[in-house]
N, C-alpha and C positions, 0 to 999 in steps of 0.2 A: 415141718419146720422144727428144726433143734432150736431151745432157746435154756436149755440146762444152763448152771453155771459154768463157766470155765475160764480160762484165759483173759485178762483185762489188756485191751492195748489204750493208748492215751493218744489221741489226734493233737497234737498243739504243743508248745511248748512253753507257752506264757506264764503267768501267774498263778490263772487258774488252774490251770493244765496241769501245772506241778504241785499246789497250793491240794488239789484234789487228787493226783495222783499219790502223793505223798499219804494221805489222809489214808488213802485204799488200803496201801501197803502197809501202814502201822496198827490196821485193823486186821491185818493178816490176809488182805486179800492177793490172787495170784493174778498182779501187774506186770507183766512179761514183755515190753516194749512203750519204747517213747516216738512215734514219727512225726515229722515235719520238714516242712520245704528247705527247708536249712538244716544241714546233717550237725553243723556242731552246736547249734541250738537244741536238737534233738536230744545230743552228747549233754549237754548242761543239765540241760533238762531233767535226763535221765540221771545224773549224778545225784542231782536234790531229792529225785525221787527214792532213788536205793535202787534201779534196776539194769540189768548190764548190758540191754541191748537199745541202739538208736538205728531209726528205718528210716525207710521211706513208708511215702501212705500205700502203696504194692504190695510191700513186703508187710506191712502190718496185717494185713488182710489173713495172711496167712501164717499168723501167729496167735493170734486170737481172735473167738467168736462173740468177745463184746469188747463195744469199741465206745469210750468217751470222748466225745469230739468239744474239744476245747478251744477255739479259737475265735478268730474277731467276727463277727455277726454277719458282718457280708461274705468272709469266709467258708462259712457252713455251708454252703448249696453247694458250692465248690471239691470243698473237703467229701461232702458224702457222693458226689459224682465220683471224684477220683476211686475211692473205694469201692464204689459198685462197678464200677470201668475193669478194676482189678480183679472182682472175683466176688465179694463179698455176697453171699446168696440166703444167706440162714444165720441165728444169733442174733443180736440186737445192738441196736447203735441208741446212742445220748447226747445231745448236746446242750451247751450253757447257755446259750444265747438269751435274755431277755424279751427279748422282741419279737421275736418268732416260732412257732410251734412248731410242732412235728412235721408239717409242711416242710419245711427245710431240707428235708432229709428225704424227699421226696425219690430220689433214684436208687437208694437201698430199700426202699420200700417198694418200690416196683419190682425189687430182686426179691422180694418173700423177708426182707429182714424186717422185726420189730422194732418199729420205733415211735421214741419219748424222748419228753425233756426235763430238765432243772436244774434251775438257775437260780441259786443260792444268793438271799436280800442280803446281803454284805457286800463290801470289798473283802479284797484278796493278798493281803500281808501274806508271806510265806510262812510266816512264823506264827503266827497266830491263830492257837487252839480255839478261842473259844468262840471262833466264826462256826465252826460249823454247828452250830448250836440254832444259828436264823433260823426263822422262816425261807423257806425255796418255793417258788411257782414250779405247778407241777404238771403237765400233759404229757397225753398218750395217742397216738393217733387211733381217728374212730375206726378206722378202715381193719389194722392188721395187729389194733391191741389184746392185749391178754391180762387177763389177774392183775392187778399191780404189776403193769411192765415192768415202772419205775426198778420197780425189786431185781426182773429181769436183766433189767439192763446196767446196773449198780448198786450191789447190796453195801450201798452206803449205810440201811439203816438210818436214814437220817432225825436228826433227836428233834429238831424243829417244829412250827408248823407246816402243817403241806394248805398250799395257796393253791385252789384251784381256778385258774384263771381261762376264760373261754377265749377262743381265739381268735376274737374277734377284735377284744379287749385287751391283748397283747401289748401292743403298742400303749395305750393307756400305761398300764399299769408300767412297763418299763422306761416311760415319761416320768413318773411317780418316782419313781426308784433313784433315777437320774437327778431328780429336784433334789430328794432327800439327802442325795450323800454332796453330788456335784457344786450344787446351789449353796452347799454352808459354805465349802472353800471358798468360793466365789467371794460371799457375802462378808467372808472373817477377809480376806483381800481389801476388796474395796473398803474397807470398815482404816484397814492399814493406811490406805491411801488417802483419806481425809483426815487422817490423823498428819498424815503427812505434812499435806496441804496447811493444816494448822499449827504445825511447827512444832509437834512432838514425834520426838526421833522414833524408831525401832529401837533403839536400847532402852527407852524411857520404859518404867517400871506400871506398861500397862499390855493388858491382853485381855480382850474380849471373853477368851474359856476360861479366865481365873477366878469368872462371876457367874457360870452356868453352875 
């Protein structure tokens, strides 16, 4: 199994996708395609990223032997069928997902590919340098890992800590995750709404964060 460095492709085209493809590319890594189901999302995509090609998930395959899979959580099982369908035999796959391990990616790994995950404790502003600095949850699967896959599969280097989380406790943990960020908008909302209810406006000269 080749699993050198080489070639990055970026599965997804969302936030993350770009938020982390971008990140690769300004560390000098060689990002050499954007895919996704939607060719001019891809296009977008790839534009934020700096990279001049958009694919499909086929043609990614055979543009690079690491592949960061960046899309929606129930996406992933999907996504790395697609690419094991196409070819992908050797090299290493990644995905973001929160919730779910390496299991995910279950059909490139039946093809001999390496695979891990991480899923960086932040959101995902485009702009915003100083995310990648979190903590990431980190696995590798026990079956077909290597050395610090991680490494293998995205020399992100990343500056954080590494969360090793069992994958059992998955789900846990990316409930956790979901409270921390999801639950304050929630909270700083409905906080708006009884303010309402008591008859001070939105323009009125109060905010919840002005006192944190």
């Amino acid at each position: 199994m080749n699993t050198e460095p080489g070639p990055i492709g970026i599965a997804g085209a969302g936030r993350m996708a770009q938020a982390l493809g971008r990140l690769l590319r300004e560390r000098g890594e060689p990002v050499v395609a954007v895919a996704s189901r939607n060719l001019e999302h891809a296009r977008a995509a790839a534009a934020f990223i700096g990279v001049a090609e958009a694919v499909d998930y086929a043609s990614l395959t055979r543009r690079a032997n690491r592949v960061l899979i960046a899309v929606a959580d129930d996406a992933v099982p999907l996504v790395a069928a697609a690419l094991a369908e196409a070819g992908m035999k050797e090299g290493a796959a990644l995905h973001t997902c929160g919730a779910r391990g390496p299991e995910a990616l279950a059909g490139l790994e039946a093809n001999g590919v390496s695979c891990a995950t991480l899923h960086p404790l932040q959101t995902s502003p485009l702009r915003n340098r100083e995310w990648r600095l979190c903590p990431a949850a980190r696995s590798a699967s026990p079956v077909r890992a290597r050395p610090r896959p991680g490494r293998k599969v995205s020399p992100l280097c990343w500056a954080g800590a590494a969360l090793r989380i069992a994958a059992d406790r998955r789900p846990l943990y990316h409930a956790a995750a979901v409270m921390a960020s999801n639950y304050v908008v929630a909270l700083i909302d409905a906080a708006a709404m009884l303010m309402g209810a008591a008859g001070i406006g939105e323009n009125e000269p109060w905010r919840p964060w002005r006192h944190w």
